[in-house]
C-alpha positions as CSV (number, residue, x, y, z in Angstrom):
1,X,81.7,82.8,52.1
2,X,77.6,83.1,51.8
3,X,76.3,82.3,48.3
4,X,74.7,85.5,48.0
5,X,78.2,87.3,49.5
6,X,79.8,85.7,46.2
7,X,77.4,87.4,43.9
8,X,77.8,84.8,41.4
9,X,76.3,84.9,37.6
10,X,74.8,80.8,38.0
11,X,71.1,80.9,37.5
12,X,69.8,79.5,41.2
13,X,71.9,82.8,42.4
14,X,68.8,85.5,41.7
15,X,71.6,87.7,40.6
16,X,70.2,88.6,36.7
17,X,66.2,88.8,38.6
18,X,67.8,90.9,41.7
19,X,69.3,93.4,38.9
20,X,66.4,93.6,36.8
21,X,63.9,94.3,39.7
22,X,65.9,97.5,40.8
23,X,65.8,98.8,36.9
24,X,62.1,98.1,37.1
25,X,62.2,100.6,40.3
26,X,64.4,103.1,38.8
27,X,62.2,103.3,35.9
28,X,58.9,103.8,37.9
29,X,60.3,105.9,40.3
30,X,60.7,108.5,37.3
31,X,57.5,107.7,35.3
32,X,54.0,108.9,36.4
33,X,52.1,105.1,36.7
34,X,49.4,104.0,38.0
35,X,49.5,100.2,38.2
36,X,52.1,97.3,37.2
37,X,50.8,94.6,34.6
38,X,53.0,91.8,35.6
39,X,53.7,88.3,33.5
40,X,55.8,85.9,34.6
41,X,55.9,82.5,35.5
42,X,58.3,83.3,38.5
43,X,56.4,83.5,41.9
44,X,59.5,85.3,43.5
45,X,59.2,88.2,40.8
46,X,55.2,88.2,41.8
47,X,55.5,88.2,45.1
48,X,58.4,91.1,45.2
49,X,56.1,93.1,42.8
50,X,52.8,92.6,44.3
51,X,54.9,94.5,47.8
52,X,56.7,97.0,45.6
53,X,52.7,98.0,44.1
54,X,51.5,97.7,47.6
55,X,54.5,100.4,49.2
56,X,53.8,102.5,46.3
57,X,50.2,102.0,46.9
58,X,49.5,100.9,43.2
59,X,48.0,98.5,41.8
60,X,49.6,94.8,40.4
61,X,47.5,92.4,37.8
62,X,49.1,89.5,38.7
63,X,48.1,86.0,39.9
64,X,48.9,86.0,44.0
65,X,51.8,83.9,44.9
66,X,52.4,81.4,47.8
67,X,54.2,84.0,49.9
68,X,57.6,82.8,51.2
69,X,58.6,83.9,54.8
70,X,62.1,84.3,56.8
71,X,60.8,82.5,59.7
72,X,61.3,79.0,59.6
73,X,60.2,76.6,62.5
74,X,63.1,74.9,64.4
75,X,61.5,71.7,63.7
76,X,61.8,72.9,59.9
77,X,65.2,74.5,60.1
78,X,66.1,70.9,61.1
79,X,64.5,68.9,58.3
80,X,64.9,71.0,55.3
81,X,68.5,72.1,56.4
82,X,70.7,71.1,59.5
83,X,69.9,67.0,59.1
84,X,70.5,67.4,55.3
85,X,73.9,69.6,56.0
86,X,75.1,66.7,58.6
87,X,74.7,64.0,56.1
88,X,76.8,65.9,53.8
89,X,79.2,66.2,56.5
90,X,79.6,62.5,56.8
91,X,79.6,62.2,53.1
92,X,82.7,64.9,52.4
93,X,84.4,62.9,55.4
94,X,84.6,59.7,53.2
95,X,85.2,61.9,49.7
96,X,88.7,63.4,51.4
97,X,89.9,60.4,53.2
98,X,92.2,59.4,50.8
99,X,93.8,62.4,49.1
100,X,97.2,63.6,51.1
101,X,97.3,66.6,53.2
102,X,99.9,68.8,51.8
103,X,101.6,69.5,55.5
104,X,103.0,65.5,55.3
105,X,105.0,66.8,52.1
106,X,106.8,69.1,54.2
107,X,107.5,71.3,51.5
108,X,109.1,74.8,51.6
109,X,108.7,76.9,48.9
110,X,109.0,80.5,47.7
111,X,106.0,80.7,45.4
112,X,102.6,79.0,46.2
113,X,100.1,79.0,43.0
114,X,96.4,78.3,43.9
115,X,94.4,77.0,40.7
116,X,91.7,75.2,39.4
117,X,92.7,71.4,38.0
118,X,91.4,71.5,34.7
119,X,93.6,73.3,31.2
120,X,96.3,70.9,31.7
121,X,97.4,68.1,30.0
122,X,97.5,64.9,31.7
123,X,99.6,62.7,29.8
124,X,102.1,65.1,30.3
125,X,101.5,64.9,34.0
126,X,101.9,61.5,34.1
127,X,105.7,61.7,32.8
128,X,106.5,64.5,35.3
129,X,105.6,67.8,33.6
130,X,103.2,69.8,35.1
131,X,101.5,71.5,31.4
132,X,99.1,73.9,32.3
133,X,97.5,76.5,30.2
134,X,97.2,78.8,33.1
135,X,101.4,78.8,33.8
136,X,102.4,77.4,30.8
137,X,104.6,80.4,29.9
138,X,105.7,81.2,33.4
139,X,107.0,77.9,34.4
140,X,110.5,78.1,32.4
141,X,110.9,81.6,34.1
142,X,110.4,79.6,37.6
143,X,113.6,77.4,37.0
144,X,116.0,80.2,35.6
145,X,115.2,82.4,39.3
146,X,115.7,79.1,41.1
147,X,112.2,80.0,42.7
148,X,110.3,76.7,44.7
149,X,106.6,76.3,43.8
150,X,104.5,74.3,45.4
151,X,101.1,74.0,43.5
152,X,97.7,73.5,45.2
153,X,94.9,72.7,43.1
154,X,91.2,73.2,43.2
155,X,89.3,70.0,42.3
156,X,87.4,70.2,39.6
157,X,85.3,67.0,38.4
158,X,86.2,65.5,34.9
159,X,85.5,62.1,33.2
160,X,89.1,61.1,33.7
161,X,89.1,62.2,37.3
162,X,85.6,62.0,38.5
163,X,86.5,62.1,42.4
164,X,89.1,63.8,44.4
165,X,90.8,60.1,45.0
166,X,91.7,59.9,41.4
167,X,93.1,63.2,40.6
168,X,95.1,62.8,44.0
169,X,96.9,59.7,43.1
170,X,97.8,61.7,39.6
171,X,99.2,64.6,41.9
172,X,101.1,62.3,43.9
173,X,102.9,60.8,40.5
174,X,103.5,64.2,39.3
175,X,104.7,65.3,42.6
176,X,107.2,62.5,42.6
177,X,108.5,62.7,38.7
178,X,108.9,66.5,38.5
179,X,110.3,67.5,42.3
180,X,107.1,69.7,42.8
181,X,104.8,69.5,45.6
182,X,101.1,69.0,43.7
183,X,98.5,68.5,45.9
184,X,94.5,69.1,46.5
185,X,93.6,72.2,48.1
186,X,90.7,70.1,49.9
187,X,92.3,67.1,51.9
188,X,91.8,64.8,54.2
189,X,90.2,66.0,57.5
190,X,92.1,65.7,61.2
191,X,90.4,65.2,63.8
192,X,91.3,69.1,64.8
193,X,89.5,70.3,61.8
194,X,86.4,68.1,61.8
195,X,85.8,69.4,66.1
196,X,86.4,73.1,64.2
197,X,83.9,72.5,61.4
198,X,81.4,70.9,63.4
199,X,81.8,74.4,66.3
200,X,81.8,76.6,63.2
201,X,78.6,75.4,62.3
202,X,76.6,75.1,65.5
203,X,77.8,78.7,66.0
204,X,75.9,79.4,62.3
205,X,72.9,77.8,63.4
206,X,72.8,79.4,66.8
207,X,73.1,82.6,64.7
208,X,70.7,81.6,62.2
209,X,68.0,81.5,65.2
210,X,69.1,84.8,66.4
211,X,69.0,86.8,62.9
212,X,65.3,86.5,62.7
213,X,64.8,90.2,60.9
214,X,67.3,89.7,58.3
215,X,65.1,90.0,55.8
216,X,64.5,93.8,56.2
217,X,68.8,94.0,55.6
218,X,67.9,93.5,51.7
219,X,65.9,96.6,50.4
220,X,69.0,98.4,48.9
221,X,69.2,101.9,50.3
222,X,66.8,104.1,48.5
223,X,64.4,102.0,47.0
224,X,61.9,99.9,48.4
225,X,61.7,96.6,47.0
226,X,62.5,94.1,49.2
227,X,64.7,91.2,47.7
228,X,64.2,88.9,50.3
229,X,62.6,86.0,48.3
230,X,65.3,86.1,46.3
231,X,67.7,84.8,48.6
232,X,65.9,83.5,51.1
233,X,67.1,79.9,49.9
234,X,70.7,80.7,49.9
235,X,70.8,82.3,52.8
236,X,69.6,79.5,54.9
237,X,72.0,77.0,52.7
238,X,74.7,79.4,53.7
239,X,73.9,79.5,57.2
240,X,73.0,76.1,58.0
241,X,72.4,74.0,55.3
242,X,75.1,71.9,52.8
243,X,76.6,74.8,51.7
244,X,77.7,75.9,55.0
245,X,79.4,72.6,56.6
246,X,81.3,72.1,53.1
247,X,82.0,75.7,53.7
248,X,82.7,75.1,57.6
249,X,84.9,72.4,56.5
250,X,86.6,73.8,53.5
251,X,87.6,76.6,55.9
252,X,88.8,74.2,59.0
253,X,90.8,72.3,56.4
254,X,92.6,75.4,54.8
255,X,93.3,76.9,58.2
256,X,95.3,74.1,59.2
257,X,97.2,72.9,55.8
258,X,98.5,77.0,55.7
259,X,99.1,77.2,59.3
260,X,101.3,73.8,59.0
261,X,103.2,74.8,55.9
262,X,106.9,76.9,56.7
263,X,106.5,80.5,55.8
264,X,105.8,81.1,51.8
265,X,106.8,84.3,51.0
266,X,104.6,84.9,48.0
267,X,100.9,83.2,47.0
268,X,99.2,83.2,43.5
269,X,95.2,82.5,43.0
270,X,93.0,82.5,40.0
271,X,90.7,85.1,41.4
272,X,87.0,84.8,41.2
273,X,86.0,86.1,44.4
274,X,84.8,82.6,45.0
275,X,83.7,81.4,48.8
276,X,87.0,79.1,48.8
277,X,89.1,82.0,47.7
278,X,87.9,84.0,50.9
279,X,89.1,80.9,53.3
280,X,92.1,81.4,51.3
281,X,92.4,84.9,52.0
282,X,91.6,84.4,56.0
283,X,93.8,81.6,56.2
284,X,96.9,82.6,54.8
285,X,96.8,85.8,56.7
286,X,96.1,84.1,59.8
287,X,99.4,81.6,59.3
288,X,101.8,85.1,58.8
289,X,102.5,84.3,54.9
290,X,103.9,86.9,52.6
291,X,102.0,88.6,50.0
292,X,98.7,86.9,48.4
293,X,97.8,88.1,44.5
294,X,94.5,88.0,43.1
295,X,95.1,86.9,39.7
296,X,92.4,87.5,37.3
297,X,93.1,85.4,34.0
298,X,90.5,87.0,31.5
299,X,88.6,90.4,31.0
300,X,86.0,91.0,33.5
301,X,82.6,90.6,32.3
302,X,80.4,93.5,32.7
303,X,77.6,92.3,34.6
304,X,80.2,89.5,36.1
305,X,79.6,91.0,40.0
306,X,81.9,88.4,41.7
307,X,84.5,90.8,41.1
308,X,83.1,93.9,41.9
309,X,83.4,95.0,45.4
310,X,84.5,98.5,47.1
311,X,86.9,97.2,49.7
312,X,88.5,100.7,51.1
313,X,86.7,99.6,54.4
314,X,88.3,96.1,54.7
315,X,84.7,94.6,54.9
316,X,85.6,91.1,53.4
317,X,88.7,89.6,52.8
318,X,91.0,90.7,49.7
319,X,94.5,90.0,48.2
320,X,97.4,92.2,48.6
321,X,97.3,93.0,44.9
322,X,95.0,91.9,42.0
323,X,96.9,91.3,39.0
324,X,94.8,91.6,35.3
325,X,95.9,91.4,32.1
326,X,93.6,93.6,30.4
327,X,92.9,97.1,30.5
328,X,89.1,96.6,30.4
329,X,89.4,94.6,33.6
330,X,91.9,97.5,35.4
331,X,89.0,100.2,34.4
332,X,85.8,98.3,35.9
333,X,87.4,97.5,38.7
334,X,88.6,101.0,39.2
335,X,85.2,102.3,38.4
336,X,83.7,100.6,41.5
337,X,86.4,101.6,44.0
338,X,89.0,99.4,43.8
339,X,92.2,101.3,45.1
340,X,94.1,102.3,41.8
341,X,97.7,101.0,44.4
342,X,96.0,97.3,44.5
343,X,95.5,96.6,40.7
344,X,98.4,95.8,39.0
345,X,99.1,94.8,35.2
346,X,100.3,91.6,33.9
347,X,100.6,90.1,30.8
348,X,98.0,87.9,29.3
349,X,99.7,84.9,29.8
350,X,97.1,81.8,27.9
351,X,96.8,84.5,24.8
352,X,100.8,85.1,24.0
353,X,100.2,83.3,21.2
354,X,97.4,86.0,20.0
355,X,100.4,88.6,19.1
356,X,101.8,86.1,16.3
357,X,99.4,86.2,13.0
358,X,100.8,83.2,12.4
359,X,100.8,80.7,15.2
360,X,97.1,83.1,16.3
361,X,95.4,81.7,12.7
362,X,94.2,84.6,11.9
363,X,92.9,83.2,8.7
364,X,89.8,83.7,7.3
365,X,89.2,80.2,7.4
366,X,85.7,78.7,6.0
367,X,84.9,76.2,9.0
368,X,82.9,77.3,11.9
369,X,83.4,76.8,15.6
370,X,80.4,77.0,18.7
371,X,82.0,77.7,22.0
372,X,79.7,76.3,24.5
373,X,79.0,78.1,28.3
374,X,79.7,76.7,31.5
375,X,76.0,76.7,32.0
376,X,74.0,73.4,29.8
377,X,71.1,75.7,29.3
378,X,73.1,78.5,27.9
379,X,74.8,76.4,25.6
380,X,71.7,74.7,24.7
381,X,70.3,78.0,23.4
382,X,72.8,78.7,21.4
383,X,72.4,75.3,19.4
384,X,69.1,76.2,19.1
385,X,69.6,79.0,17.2
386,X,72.6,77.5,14.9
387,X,71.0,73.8,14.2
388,X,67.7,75.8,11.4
389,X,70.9,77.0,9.7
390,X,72.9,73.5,9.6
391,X,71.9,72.2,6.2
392,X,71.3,76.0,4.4
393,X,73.8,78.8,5.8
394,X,76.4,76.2,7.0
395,X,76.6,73.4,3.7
396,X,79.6,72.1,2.7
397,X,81.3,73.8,5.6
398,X,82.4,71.8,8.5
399,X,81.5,72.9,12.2
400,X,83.1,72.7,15.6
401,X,81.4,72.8,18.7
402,X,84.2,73.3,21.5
403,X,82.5,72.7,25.1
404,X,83.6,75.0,28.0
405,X,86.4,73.1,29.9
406,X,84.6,72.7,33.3
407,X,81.0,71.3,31.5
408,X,80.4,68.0,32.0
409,X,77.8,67.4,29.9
410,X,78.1,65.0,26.9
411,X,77.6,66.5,23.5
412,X,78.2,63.4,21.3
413,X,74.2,63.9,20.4
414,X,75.0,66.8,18.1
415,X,77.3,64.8,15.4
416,X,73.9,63.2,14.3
417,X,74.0,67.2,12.9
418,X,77.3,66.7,11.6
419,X,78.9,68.7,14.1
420,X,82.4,68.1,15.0
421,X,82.6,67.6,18.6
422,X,86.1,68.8,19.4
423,X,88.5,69.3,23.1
424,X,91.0,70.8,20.7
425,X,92.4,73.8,21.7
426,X,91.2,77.4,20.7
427,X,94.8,78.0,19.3
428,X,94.5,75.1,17.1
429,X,90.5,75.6,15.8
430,X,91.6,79.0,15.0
431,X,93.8,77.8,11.7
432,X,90.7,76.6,9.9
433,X,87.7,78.1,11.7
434,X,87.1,81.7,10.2
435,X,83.6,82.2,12.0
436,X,83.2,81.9,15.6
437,X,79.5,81.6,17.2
438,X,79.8,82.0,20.9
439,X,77.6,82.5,24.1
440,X,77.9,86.3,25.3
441,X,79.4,85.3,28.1
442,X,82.1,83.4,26.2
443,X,85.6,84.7,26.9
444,X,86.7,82.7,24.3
445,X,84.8,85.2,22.3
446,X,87.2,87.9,23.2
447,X,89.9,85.2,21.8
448,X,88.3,84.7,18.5
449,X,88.7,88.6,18.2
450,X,91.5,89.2,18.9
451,X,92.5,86.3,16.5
452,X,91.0,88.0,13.5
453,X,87.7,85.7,13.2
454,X,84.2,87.2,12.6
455,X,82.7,86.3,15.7
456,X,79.1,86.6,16.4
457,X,77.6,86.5,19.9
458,X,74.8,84.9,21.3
459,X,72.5,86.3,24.3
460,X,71.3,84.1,26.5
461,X,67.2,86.5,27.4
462,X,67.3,84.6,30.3
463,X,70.1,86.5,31.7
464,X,72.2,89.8,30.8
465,X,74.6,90.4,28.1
466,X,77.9,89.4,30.1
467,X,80.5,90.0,26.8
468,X,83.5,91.9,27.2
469,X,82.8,92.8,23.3
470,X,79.5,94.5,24.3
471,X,80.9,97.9,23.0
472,X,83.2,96.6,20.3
473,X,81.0,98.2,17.1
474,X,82.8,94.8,15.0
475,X,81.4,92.3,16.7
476,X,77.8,90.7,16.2
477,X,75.4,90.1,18.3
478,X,72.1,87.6,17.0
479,X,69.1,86.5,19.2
480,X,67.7,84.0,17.1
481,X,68.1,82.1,13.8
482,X,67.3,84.9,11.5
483,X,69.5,87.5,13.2
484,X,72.2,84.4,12.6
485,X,71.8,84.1,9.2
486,X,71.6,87.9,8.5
487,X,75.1,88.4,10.4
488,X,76.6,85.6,8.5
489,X,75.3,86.9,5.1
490,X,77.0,90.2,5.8
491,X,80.1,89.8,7.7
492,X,81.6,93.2,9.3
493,X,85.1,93.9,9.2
494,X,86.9,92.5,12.5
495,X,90.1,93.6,14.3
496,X,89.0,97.4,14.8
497,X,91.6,99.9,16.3
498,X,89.4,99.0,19.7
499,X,91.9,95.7,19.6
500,X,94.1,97.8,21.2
501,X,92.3,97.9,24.6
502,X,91.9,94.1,25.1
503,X,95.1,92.6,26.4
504,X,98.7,92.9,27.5
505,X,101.5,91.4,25.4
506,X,104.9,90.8,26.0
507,X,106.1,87.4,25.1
508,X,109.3,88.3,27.5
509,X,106.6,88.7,30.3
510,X,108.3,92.0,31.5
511,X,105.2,92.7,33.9
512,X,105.2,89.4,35.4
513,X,108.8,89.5,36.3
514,X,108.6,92.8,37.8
515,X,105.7,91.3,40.0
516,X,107.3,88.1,41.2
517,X,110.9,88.6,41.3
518,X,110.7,93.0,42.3
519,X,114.6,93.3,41.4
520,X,114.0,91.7,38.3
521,X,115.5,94.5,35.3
522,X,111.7,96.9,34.2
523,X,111.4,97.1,30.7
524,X,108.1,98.5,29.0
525,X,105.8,96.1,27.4
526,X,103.8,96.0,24.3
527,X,99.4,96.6,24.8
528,X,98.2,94.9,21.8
């Protein structure tokens, strides 16, 4: 459940510096060179150098950082990390106290689906129906095999629901109208779990204290730089700092809604390889459920590394099957040891619609639609490069700028441009917009695609080029205004025979039958 366990692609993570360091060493180790000329503004990437020149015994013309270290005073440990991590604990105390533990439900159910509370439509929710984007085409398919869901959801912060208190007293008037169980995965802490957290954590500390040569465990085998100062942040957070009690808690409380809750004989999760999803994992084993599926709900980014793992030695915890609905994602996770017996193909259930020119849009529409990233910065940049072009490339043309669902951020500044602000859905923007401008890490990108639109992609130098479309030879990529404007002046041709490789359709959702209900009648599906 460490931060740097979780690999994840956020910027504080090192991930994109970590990878680019051991290219650096690869390419030296096969050139004949006799010193490094280093710019950067990063003292991490200095100091990692400056050793990396000094094992090689070459030179490095580079400013000297403030060296970081792995051994912290106690005294230290305490102020920068343990008081800090027990105010938090006191803080997430109060945050939970008033959203229902799911055991008081007393709920029995056949399916359990883990998600992430955002994609859904809330006015719905308040008359009873449970409209998500995730399950949206499942759900009827629920209801004809008389299967019992109960639905746990990940809390995700929103302007309507800007603490867990407020989407809980939603849940609780959805569970009551529809006959569901909808709860918070996080809820309030017993007693039982706050003694647990607070164990769990002085047993991290005391380990903390003990692990004094850890940073020696991060040269990867073979090379010799030493990524240590990378990491050396997260990994006391991790250990003994806010990330571990929420962690500590998040675990505690998991543990002991699963172990409470009557046997569930199958689980569903939107897989990210997230720390929660680990707890998850550990928990539901523990309490003697059924089967737990990884469910990942768009292609795999290349360079996304939460998903890559090789676990044929059981050396983290992992789902019983991980079910994708792409055959890029089936191959990269394959390539890096997945057992073939564990993957397992679904349809693409939020891109159904994709397979049906009409209801897809695929137009060739004159307006223009921006995706934004989850990351500000990233979609930032991107605006950068679009806003020279507003008043010449883009006149008399109206654009849409569609944040990513989990951003917070207000963008209300950018109709001063006269950009469209817009929460519409992608299926909707897709009847007018003909042009889609997207971050590379956009998976909306691979929507627009498949949807017919010329879509041009945006790398963010800061980090790596995370787009599925990478390979596609139809898509565009532009790094900056001019690039923009060229690949708008001369459009390619989209919707290549590569389309082919990108999803599964079946609007009977053959493959997800087959999964959930095994007797269910196989039947092949269409790949589109």
């Amino acid at each position: 459940m460490t931060l740097f366990a979780s690999t994840r692609w956020h910027p504080s993570s090192h991930s994109t510096e970590a990878i680019k360091l051991l290219a650096l060493e690869e390419l030296l180790m096969t050139s004949g060179w006799s010193g490094l000329d280093l710019v950067t503004d990063s003292d991490l990437i200095l100091e990692i150098s400056q050793q990396l020149c000094a094992d090689y015994d070459k030179t490095c013309s580079a400013a000297i950082p403030k060296l970081s270290t792995s051994k912290q005073s106690t005294l230290r440990l305490f102020r920068t990390h343990i008081f800090p991590a027990l105010l938090v604990f006191v803080r997430q105390i109060f945050r939970l106290m008033q959203v229902t533990p799911l055991n008081k439900l007393e709920s029995k159910s056949d399916l359990m689906i883990f998600d992430h509370l955002i994609r859904f439509d809330e006015e719905a929710a308040l008359a009873g129906r449970f409209d998500s984007q995730y399950w949206r085409m499942l759900a009827p398919h629920f209801e004809l095999m008389n299967t019992r869901v109960t639905w746990l959801h990940q809390f995700v912060k929103s302007t309507s629901m800007p603490t867990p208190k407020d989407a809980g007293a939603l849940l609780r008037k959805l569970s009551k109208a529809s006959n569901e169980p909808h709860c918070l995965f996080e809820t309030r802490a017993t007693i039982t779990t706050l003694t647990k957290s607070i164990r769990d954590f002085a047993h991290l500390v005391r380990s903390t204290k003990k692990l004094r040569t850890i940073s020696e465990t991060f040269v990867p085998e073979g090379l010799k730089a030493n990524l240590w100062p990378l990491f050396n942040d997260e990994w006391f957070d991790s250990m003994c700092g806010r990330t571990a009690i929420r962690h500590c808690m998040s675990l505690s409380i998991i543990e002991e809604t699963l172990a409470s809750t009557p046997h569930c004989n199958t689980g569903l999760y939107m897989m990210e390889n997230q720390p929660w999803e680990m707890a998850l994992i550990h928990a539901w084993r523990s309490a003697g459920h059924g089967r737990l599926i990884g469910v990942v709900n768009a292609p795999i980014r290349f360079w996304d590394l939460r998903y890559f793992y090789n676990d044929l030695g059981r050396n983290r915890p992992a789902p019983n099957q991980v079910a994708v609905n792409s055959p890029i994602s089936r191959n990269l996770l394959e390539e890096v040891g997945v057992p073939t017996t564990e993957i397992v193909d679904v349809e693409a259930l939020m891109y159904q619609y994709l397979n049906n020119p009409l209801q897809a849009g695929q137009t060739s529409g004159a307006d223009v639609l921006i995706l934004g990233d989850f990351f500000t910065q990233i979609s930032e940049s991107v605006l950068n490069i679009v806003l020279p072009l507003i008043k010449t490339k883009f006149a008399h043309r109206t654009i849409y700028f569609k944040a990513h669902p989990a951003n917070r951020d207000s963008w209300t500044y950018l109709e001063a441009d006269g950009i469209v602000v817009t929460d519409l859905p992608l299926s909707k923007l897709f009847a007018t917009c003909g042009t889609v401008i997207s971050p590379s890490s956009s998976t909306g990108a691979v929507e627009a695609y498949c949807a017919n639109k010329h879509v041009i992609s945006i790398p963010d130098p800061t980090t790596l080029n995370f787009s599925a479309l990478k390979t596609i030879k139809d898509v565009q990529f532009a790094s900056n205004s001019e690039e923009l404007a060229l690949a708008l002046e001369n459009p390619v041709n989209s919707l290549s025979a590569d389309n082919t490789t990108f999803l599964y359709f079946d609007e009977s959702l053959t493959k997800w039958k087959k999964l959930l209900w095994p007797s269910y009648p196989s039947d092949s599906a269409n790949i589109v």
